[in-house]
C-alpha positions as a printed Julia matrix, in Angstrom:
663×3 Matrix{Float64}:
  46.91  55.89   95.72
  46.28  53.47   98.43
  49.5   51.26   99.24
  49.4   47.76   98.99
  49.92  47.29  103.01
  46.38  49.74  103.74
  44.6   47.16  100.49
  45.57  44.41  102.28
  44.19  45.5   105.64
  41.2   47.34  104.23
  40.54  43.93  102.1
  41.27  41.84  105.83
  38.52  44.19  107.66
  35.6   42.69  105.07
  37.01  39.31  105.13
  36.99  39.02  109.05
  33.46  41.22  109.32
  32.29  38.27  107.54
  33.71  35.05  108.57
  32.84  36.26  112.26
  29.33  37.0   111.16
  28.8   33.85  109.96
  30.76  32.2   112.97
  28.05  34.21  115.15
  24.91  33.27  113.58
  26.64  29.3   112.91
  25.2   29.97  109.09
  25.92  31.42  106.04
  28.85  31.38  103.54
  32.14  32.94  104.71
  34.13  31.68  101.66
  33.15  34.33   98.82
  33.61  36.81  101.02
  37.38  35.96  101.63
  38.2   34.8    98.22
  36.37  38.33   96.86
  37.28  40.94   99.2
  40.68  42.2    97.28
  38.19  42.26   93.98
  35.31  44.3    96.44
  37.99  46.37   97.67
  39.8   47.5    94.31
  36.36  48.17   92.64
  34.92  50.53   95.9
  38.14  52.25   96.92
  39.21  53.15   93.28
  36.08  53.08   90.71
  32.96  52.95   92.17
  30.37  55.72   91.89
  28.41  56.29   94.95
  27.77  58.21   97.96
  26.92  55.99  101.07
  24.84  58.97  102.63
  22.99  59.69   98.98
  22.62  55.82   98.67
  19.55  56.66   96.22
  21.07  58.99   94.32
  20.57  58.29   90.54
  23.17  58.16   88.88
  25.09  56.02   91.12
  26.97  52.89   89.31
  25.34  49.99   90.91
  26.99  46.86   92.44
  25.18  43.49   91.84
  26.07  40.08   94.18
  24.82  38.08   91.77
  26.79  35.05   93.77
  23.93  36.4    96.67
  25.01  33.48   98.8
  28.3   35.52  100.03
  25.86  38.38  101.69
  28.59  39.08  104.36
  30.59  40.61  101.61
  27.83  43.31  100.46
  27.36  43.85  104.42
  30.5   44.27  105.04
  30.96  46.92  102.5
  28.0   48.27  103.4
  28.78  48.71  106.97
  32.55  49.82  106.29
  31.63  52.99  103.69
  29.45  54.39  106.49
  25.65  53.53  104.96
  23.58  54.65  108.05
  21.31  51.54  108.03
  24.22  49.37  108.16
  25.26  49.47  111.64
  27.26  46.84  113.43
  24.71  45.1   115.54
  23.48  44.65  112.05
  26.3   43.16  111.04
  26.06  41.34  114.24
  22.55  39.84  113.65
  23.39  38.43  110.49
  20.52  36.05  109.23
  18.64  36.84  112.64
  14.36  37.32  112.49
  14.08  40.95  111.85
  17.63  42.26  110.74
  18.44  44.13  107.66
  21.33  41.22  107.2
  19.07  38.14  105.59
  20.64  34.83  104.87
  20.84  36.45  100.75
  20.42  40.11  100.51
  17.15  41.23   99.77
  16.23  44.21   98.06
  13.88  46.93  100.42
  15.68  45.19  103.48
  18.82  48.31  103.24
  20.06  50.51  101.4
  22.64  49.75   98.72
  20.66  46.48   98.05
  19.91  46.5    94.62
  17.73  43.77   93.75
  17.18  40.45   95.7
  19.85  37.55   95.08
  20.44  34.45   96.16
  18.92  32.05   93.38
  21.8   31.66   91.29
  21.77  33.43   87.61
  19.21  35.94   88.61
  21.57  38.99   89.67
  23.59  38.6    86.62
  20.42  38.28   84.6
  19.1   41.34   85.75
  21.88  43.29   85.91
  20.84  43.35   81.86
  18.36  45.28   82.69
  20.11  47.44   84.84
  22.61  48.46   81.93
  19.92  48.58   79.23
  18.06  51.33   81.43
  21.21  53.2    81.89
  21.3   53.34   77.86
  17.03  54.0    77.58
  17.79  56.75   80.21
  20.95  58.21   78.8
  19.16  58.52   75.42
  16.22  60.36   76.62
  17.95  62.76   79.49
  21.99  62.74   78.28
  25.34  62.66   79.78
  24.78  65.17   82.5
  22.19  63.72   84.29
  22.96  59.83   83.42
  25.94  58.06   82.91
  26.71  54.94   84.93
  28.23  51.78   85.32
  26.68  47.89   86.5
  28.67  46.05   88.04
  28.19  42.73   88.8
  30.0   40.02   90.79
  28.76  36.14   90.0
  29.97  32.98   91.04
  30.64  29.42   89.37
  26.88  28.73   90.05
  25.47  32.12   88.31
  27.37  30.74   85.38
  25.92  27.15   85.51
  22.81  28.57   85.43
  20.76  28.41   82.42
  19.76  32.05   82.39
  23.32  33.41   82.65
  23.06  32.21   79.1
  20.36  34.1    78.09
  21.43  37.08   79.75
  24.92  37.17   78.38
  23.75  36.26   74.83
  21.48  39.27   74.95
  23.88  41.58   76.5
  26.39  40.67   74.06
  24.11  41.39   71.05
  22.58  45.05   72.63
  26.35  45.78   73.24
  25.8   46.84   76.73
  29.46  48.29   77.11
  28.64  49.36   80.84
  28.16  46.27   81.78
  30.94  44.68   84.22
  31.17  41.43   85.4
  33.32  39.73   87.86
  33.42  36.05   88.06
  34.74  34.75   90.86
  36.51  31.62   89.74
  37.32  29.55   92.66
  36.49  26.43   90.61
  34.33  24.8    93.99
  30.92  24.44   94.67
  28.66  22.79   97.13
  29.65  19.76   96.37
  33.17  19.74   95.13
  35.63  21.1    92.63
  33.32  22.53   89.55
  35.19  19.79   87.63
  32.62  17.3    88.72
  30.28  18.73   86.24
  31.41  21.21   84.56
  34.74  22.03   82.17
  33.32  24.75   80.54
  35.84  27.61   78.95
  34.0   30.28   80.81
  36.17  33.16   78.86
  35.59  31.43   75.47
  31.67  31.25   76.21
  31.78  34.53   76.69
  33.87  35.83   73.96
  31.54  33.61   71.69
  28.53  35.87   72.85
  30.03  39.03   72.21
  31.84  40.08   75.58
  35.03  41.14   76.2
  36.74  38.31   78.69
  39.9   37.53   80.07
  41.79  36.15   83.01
  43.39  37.86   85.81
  44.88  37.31   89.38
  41.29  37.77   91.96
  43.93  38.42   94.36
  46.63  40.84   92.85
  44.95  45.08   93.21
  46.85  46.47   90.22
  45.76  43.36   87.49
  41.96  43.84   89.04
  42.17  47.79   88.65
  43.94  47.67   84.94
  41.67  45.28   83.95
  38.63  47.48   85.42
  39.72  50.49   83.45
  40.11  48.44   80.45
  36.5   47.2    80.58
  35.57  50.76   81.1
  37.03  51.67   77.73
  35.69  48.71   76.3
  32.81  48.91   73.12
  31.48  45.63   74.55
  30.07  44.24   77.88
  33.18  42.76   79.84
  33.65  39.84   81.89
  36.96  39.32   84.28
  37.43  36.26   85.0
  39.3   36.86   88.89
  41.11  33.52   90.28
  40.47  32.82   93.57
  40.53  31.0    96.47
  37.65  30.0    98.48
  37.98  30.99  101.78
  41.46  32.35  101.6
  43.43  32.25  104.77
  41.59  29.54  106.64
  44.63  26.78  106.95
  42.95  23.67  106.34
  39.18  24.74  104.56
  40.68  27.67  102.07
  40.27  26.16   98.45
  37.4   23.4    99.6
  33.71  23.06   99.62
  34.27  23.23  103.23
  34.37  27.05  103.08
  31.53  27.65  101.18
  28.18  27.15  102.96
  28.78  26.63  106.75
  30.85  28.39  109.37
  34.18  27.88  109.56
  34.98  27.11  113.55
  36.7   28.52  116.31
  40.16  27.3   115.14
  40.03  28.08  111.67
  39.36  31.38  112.19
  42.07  31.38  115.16
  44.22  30.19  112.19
  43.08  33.03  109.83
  43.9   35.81  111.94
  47.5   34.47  112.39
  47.52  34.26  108.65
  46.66  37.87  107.92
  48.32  39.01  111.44
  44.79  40.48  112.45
  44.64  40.27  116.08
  41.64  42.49  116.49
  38.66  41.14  118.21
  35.42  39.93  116.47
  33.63  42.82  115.21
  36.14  45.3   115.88
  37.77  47.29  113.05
  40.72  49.35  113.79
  40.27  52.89  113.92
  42.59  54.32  110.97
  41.02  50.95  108.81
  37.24  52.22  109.49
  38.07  55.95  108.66
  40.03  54.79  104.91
  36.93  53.0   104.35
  34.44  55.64  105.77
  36.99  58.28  102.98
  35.57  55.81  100.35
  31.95  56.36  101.08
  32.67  59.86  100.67
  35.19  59.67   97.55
  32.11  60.1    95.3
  30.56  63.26   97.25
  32.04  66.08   94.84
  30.68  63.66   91.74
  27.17  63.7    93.23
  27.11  67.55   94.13
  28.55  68.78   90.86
  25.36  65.7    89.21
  22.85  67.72   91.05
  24.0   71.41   90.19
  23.39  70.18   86.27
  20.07  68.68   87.57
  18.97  71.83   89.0
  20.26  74.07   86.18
  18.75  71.63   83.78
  15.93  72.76   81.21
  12.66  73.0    83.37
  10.43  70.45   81.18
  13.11  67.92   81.07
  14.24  68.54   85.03
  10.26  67.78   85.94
  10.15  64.48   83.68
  13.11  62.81   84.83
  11.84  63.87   88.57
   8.71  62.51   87.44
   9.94  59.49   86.08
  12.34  58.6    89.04
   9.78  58.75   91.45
   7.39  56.33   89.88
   4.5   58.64   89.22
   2.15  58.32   85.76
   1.77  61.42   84.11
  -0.98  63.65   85.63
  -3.66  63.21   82.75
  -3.21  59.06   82.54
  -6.4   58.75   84.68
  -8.67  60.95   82.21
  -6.98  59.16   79.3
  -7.97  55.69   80.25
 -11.43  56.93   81.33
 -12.14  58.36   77.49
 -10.59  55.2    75.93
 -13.0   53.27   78.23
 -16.04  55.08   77.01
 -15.18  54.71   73.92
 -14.79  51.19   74.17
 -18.18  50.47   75.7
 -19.61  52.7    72.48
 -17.72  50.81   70.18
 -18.26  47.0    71.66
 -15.14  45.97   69.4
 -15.59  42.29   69.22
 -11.21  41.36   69.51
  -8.87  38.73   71.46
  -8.29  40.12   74.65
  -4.31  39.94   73.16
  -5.76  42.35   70.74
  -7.54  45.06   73.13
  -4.15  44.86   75.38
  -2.57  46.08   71.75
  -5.5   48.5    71.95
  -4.95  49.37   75.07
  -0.93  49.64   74.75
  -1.56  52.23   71.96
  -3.09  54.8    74.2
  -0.93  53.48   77.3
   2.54  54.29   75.48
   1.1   57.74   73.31
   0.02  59.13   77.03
   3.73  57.21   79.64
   6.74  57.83   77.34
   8.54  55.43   79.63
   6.8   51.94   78.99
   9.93  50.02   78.07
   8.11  46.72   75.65
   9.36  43.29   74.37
   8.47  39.96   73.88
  10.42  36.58   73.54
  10.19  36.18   69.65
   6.21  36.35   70.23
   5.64  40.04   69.22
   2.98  39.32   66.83
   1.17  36.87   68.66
   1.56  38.82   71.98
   0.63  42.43   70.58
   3.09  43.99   72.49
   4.24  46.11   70.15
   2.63  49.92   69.09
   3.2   52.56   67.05
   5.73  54.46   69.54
   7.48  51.78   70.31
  10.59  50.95   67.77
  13.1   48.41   68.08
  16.02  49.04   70.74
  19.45  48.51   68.81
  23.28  48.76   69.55
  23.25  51.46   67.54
  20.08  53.21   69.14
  19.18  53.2    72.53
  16.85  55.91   72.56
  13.37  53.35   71.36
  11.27  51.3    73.33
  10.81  47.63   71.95
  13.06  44.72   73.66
  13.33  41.72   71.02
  14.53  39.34   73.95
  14.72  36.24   71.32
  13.66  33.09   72.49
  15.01  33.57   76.16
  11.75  34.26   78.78
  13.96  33.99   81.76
  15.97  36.12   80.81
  13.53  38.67   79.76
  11.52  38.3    82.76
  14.87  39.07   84.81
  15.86  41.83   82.92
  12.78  43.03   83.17
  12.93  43.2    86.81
  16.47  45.18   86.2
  14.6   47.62   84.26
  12.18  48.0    86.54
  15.14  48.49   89.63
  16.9   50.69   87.78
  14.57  53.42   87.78
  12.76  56.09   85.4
  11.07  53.04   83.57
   7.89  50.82   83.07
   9.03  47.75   81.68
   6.66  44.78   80.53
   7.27  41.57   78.11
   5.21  38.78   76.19
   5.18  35.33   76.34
   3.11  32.46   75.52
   1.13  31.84   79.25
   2.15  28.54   78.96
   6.07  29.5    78.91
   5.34  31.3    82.19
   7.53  28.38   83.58
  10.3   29.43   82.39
  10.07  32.81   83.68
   8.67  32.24   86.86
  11.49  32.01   88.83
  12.52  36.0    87.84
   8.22  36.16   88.03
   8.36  35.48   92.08
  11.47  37.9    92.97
   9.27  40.61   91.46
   6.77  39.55   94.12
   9.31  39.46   96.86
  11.16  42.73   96.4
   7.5   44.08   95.36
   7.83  46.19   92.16
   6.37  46.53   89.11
   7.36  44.62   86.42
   4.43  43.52   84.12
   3.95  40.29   81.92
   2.03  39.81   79.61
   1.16  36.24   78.75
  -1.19  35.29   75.74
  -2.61  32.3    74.12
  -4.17  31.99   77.73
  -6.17  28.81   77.57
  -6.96  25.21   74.93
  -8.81  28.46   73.33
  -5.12  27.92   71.15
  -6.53  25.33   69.5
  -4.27  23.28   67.23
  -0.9   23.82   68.93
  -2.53  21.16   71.44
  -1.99  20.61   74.98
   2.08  20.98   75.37
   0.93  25.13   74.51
  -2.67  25.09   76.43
  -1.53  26.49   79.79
  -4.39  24.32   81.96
  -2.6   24.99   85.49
  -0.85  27.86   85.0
  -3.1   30.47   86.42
  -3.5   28.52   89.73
  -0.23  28.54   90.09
   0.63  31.74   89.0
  -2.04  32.8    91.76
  -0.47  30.74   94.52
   3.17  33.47   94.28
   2.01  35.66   96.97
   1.82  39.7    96.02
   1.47  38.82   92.16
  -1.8   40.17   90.18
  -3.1   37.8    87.9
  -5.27  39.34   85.99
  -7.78  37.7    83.16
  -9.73  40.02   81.41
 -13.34  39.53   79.81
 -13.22  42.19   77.1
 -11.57  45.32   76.11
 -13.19  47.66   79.04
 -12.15  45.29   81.48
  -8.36  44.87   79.74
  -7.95  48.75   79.79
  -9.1   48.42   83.51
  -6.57  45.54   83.9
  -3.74  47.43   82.64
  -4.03  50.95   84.62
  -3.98  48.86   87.88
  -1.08  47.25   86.46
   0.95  50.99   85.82
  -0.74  51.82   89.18
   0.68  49.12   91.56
   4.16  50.33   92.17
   4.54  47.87   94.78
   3.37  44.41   93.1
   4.08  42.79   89.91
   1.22  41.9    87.37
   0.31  39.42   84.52
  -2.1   39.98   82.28
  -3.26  36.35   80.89
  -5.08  37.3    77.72
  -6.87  35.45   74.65
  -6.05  34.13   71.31
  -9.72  33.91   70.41
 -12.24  36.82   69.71
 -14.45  37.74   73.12
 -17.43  40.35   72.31
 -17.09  43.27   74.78
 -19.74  42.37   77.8
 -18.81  46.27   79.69
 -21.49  47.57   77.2
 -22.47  50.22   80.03
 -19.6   52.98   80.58
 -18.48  52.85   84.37
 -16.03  55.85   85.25
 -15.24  53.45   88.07
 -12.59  51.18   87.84
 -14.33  48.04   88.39
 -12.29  45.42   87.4
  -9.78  47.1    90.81
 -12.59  45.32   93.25
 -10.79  42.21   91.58
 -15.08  40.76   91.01
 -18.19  42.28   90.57
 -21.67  41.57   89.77
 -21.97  41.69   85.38
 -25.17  41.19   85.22
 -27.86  40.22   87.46
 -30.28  37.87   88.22
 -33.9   38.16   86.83
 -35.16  37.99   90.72
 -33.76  36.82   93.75
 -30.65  34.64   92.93
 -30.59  30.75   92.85
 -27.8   30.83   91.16
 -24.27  32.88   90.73
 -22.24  32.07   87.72
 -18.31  32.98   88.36
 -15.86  33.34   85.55
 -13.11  34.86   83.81
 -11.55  35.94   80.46
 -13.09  34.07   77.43
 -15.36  32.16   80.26
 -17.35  35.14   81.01
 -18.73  35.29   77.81
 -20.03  31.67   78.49
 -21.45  32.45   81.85
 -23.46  35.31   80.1
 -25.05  32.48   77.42
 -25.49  30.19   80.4
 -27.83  32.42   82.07
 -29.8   33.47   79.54
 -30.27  29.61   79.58
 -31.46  29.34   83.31
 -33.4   32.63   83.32
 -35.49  30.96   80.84
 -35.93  28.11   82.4
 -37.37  30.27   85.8
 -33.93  29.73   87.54
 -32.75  33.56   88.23
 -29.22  33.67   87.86
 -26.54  36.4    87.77
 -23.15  36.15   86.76
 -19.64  37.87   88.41
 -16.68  38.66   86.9
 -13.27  37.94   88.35
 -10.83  39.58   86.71
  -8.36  39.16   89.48
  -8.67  36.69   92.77
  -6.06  38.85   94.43
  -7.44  42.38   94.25
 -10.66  40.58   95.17
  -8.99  38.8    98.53
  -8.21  42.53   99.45
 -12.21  43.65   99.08
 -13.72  44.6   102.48
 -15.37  41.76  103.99
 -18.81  43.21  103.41
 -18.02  43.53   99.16
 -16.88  40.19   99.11
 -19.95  38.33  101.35
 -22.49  40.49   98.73
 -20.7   39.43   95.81
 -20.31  35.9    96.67
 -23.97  36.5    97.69
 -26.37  33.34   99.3
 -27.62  31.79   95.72
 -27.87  28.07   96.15
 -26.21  27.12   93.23
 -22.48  28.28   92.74
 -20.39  27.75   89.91
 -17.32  28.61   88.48
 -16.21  28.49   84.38
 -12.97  28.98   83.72
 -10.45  26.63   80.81
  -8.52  25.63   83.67
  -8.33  23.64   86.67
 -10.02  23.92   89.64
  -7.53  25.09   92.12
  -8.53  27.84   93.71
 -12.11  28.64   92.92
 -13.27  26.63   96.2
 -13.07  30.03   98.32
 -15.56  31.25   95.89
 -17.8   28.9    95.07
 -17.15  26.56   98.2
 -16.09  23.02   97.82
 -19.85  21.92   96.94
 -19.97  24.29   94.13
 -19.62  23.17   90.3
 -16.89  23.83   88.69
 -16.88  23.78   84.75
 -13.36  23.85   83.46
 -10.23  21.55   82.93
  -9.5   18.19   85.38
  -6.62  17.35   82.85
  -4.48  18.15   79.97
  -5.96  19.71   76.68
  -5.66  18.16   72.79
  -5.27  19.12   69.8
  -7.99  20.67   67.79
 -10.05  23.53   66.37
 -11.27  26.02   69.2
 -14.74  24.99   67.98
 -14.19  21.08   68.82
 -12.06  21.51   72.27
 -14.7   23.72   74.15
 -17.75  21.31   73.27
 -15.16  18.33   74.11
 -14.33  19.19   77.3
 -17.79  20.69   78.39
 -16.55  23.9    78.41
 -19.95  25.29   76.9
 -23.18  27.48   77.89
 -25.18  24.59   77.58
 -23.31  22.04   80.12
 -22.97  24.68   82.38
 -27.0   25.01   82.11
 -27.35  21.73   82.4
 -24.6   20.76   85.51
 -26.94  23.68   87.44
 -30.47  22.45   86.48
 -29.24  18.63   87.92
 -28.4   20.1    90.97
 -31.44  22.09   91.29
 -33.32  18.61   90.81
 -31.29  16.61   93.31
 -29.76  14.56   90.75
C-alpha cells in the first residue's frame, strides 16, 4: 500500500514532467495534467493491467485520453513506468518536428498510444469499441486468454460533444460493464467556466443512458480507488465523475481558463514548486520517485507471464486462431475463396445493386474470416450488411457478429475504429453515403492512425430517386477522396465489388469505403480475370474498335453508361474504349507507365460519374468533358433524374461527337 506522502510525490513527478514540458516547447496544455495526475496515479499504481516492456501484450487493460489535449499526462506516465520509447529527451521535445510527443497523442507515434485523440468525443467514442471487442473476444477465446478493462479519461469538452452521446447511449444499452470512465470535472474550458454554455447534470445524463455514475473527490486516492473497484464490480459501464482543479498548484492560473491551453510562465511554475515543496530541477525526477514508478511498470509482470503460460498450454486450433487473428492476417484459403466466387460471378452475370453483390460478397467474406465484426446505423436492410453468420450482438450475448448502432453514424464509425484498435477483429458499418458527414470526422482518424476500419455507404448517387436531393450524396465522393490514405472505392458490378472488398480485408494499413448502388447494374466483368483488377484502382473494360479517339472514364452505375455510350460512337466510326475506376487512390499509386497507357493519347476524354466534377481533371485534363452533377439533385423516379440531368448514353454520345466537330 503506497502511503499518502509517496501518492503525493509520485502524483507531483507527472504534474511537473508536464507543466515543464509545456513551459519548454511555450505550447500545449499543462492544466489536465495537474488537475488529473492523483486520478492517473491511483488508476496505474493500484489497478491497471500492463507491462511497460510487453506494451503490446493482449490482454492488457487499455488507458484512453479521450481529453487528448492534456498529452503531457499520457507522456508522463509513459516515461515514468519505464516504456523504452519514452525517454526523456522525448519528454523534452514535446510537440517538436519529429518526436514521439505530438501536440495530441497519436496512435503509431509510441507505444502505449492507443488510438489518436485530440478532437474532442472521439477517445470516449471509441473506447466503445474497445470494450465491445474485449466482450466479441472473450466470447470466442474465454477468460484465460481475454479479460480486460477500458479505461477512459474525458474532459468537459468530450462530454459537450455530440458523439459522447451516441457513444454512451450505446454503451449503456450493450451493457459494456468494462467500460470505465473518468471525467475530469474542472467545470472550465477554453473560454471560461463550462457555465457559459452548459449546466448539464453530467451524472444524471449518464444514469439516464444506463451507466453507473457518481461523484467523487479527483483529488482524494482512497475515494478514486473505492470508487474504481466499485465500477469493477459493477453490471453496467461506469462513469466517475472526479472534481478537479485545473491546473492545481499554480497560485494565480489553478481553477481558470488560463491553465488550460498555453504555458503557464516562469513564475507560476516558481510558485508551483513552492506549493508542492518540489525543488527538483526541470526534468529531473528524484531517484527513489522514478524507481516506485518504474515498480509500477513492472507490477503487472507475474499477470502477463502466468497470461502467456495458458496461451501456450492452450488447445492448438484455438492457440493458432487467436495468433492468427491478433496479428491481422486473413485466413490462408481467403485468396482461393474470392477467386471461385469471382468466377462464378462472371458465369452467372447476376444483374443486382452493387448494395446487393456487397451482401453477396459479405456471405462468402464472413463463411471464409470468422472475425468480420458488422453493423449498420438503423440501415441494415437498405445497406445489406447483414449475412447469414452474422446474428445480432446483445447484453446477454456477446459471442455474434451484427452491431445495431441505431441511428448514431458517428458513433459507429468511432467505435468502429475501437474495434478495429483493439485487436483480433475486422470491423465494418453501413450508412446512407450521404450521412458520411456525420461520420467523417471518426472516417479521417482511421486515415491518420492508418488501420482498417471499413464503411460501407449505399444509396451512392440521385440513382435514390424519390428521397430527393437532401439523400443524393452529389459531393460526397470528392470529398471523401480529398482525406488522404482513405480508399474510396465505387464498384461497377459484382466482380468488381468482390474485388473491392478483398483489397479492403487486405489493406491493414488504410481505411476503405465502399460507395455502392441502390439501383440494379448488369455485371460488365463478363470475362473471369484471376487478377485482381479492380487493385490497379483503373483499367481498360473494353476497348476501342481501332486506334482510340476517344476514352470514356467512369465508375459504379456510370460504367454501365460509358459501355452504351460507346457502342454509340463505335457506330458512328469514332473508336472509343472505356476505363473503369473503381478507386482514384489505388490508381494514384499505379507505376507511371500503367497510368500514362491507361489514360492513353485519345483526343476526346471524358468522365461519367452522378457527381461533381472535382477530381476527374487529373484524368481527363481540364479540357476533357465531364458528364455528371454541377449541382444538387431532385426528387424523382431514377428513370426521370438520369435523362434530367444528362446523365445518359446518349448525351454523353452526343457532348463527344460536338467536340469531334469543333462545335
Amino acid at each position: 500500500m503506497t502511503s499518502r506522502e509517496q501518492h503525493d510525490r509520485m502524483a507531483n513527478a507527472i504534474r511537473f514532467l508536464s507543466m515543464d514540458a509545456v513551459e519548454k516547447a511555450n505550447s500545449g496544455h499543462p492544466g489536465l495534467p495537474m488537475g488529473c495526475a492523483d486520478i492517473a496515479t491511483v488508476l496505474f499504481s493500484r489497478f491497471l493491467k500492463f507491462d511497460a516492456k510487453a506494451p503490446h501484450w493482449a490482454d492488457r487493460d487499455r488507458f484512453i485520453l479521450s481529453a487528448g489535449h492534456g498529452s503531457m499526462l499520457l507522456y508522463s506516465l509513459l516515461y515514468l513506468t519505464g516504456y523504452e520509447d519514452m525517454t526523456i529527451d522525448q519528454i523534452k521535445n514535446f510537440r517538436q518536428l519529429g518526436s514521439k510527443t505530438a501536440g495530441h497523442p497519436e496512435y503509431g507515434h509510441a507505444a502505449g498510444i492507443e488510438t489518436t485523440t485530440g478532437p474532442l468525443g472521439q477517445g470516449l467514442a471509441n473506447s466503445v469499441g474497445f470494450a465491445l471487442g474485449e466482450r466479441i473476444m472473450n466470447a470466442a477465446f474465454g477468460n484465460d486468454l481475454v479479460n480486460h478493462y477500458t479505461y477512459v479519461l474525458a474532459g468537459d469538452g468530450c462530454l459537450m460533444e455530440g458523439v459522447s452521446h451516441e457513444a454512451i447511449a450505446l454503451a449503456g444499452h450493450l451493457k459494456l460493464n468494462k467500460l470505465i470512465v473518468f471525467w475530469d470535472n474542472n467545470n472550465i474550458s477554453i473560454d471560461g467556466p463550462v457555465s457559459l454554455a452548459d449546466n448539464t447534470d453530467q451524472v444524471v445524463r449518464f444514469q439516464a443512458s444506463g451507466w453507473n455514475a457518481s461523484h467523487i473527490d479527483g483529488t482524494d486516492p482512497e475515494a478514486i480507488a473505492y470508487a474504481i473497484e466499485a465500477a469493477r464490480h459493477s453490471d453496467k459501464p461506469t462513469m466517475i465523475a472526479c472534481k478537479t482543479t485545473i491546473g492545481f498548484g499554480a497560485p494565480t492560473k489553478a481553477g481558470t481558463n488560463k491553465a488550460h491551453g498555453s504555458p503557464l510562465g516562469a513564475d507560476e511554475i516558481a510558485g508551483a514548486r513552492k506549493f508542492f515543496n518540489w525543488d527538483s530541477p526541470p526534468f529531473e525526477i528524484p531517484a527513489d520517485i522514478l524507481d516506485a514508478w518504474r515498480a509500477v511498470g513492472k507490477n503487472s509482470t507475474k499477470a502477463r507471464t502466468d497470461w502467456e503460460g495458458r496461451l501456450a498450454k492452450a488447445e492448438p486450433k484455438l492457440k493458432a486462431e487467436f495468433e492468427r487473428r491478433l496479428a491481422g492476417n486473413l485466413p490462408s484459403n481467403f485468396d482461393a475463396v474470392i477467386a471461385d466466387y469471382k468466377k462464378k460471378l462472371s458465369a452467372d452475370k447476376p444483374k443486382v445493386a452493387t448494395r446487393k453483390s456487397s451482401e453477396m460478397a459479405l456471405e462468402v467474406i464472413n463463411g471464409a474470416v470468422p472475425e468480420t465484426i458488422g453493423g449498420s446505423a438503423d440501415l441494415t436492410g437498405s445497406n445489406n450488411t447483414k449475412t447469414s453468420q452474422t446474428k445480432n450482438i446483445t447484453p446477454d450475448d456477446y459471442g455474434q457478429r451484427y452491431v445495431h448502432y441505431g441511428i448514431r453514424e458517428h458513433g459507429m464509425a468511432a467505435a468502429i475504429n475501437g474495434l478495429t484498435l483493439h485487436g483480433g477483429l475486422i470491423a465494418y458499418g453501413g450508412t446512407f453515403l450521404c450521412f458520411s458527414d456525420y461520420a467523417r470526422p471518426s472516417m479521417r482518424l482511421a486515415s491518420l492512425m492508418g488501420i482498417r476500419s471499413i464503411f460501407v455507404m449505399t444509396h451512392d448517387s440521385i440513382g435514390l430517386g424519390e428521397d430527393g436531393p437532401t439523400h443524393q450524396p452529389v459531393e460526397h465522393l470528392a470529398a471523401l477522396r480529398a482525406i488522404p490514405n482513405h480508399n474510396v472505392f465505387r464498384p461497377a458490378d459484382a466482380v468488381e465489388t468482390a474485388e473491392c472488398w478483398q483489397i479492403a480485408l487486405e489493406s491493414e494499413k488504410t481505411p476503405s469505403t465502399l460507395a455502392l448502388t441502390r439501383q440494379n447494374l448488369p455485371t460488365v466483368r463478363t470475362e473471369h480475370s484471376p487478377k485482381n483488377l479492380s487493385s490497379q484502382g483503373a483499367y481498360e473494360l473494353a476497348a476501342a474498335g481501332g486506334e482510340a479517339v476517344v476514352t470514356i472514364f467512369a465508375t459504379g452505375s456510370e460504367v454501365e453508361i460509358a459501355l452504351g455510350a460507346r457502342d454509340l460512337l463505335e457506330k458512328h466510326g469514332h473508336p472509343t474504349r472505356v476505363v473503369s475506376v473503381p478507386c482514384f487512390e489505388l490508381f494514384d499509386q499505379q507505376s507511371e507507365d500503367y497510368r500514362r497507357k491507361t489514360i492513353g493519347d485519345a483526343k476526346v476524354k471524358v468522365a461519367i460519374e452522378a457527381g461533381i466534377r472535382q477530381g476527374w481533371d487529373h484524368l481527363i485534363g481540364t479540357d476533357g468533358i465531364f458528364v455528371g452533377m454541377h449541382g444538387f439533385g431532385a426528387s424523382g423516379t431514377i428513370e426521370q433524374l438520369y435523362p434530367h440531368f444528362g446523365i445518359t448514353a446518349d448525351a454523353a454520345a452526343k457532348a463527344v461527337e460536338a467536340r469531334l466537330h469543333g462545335k
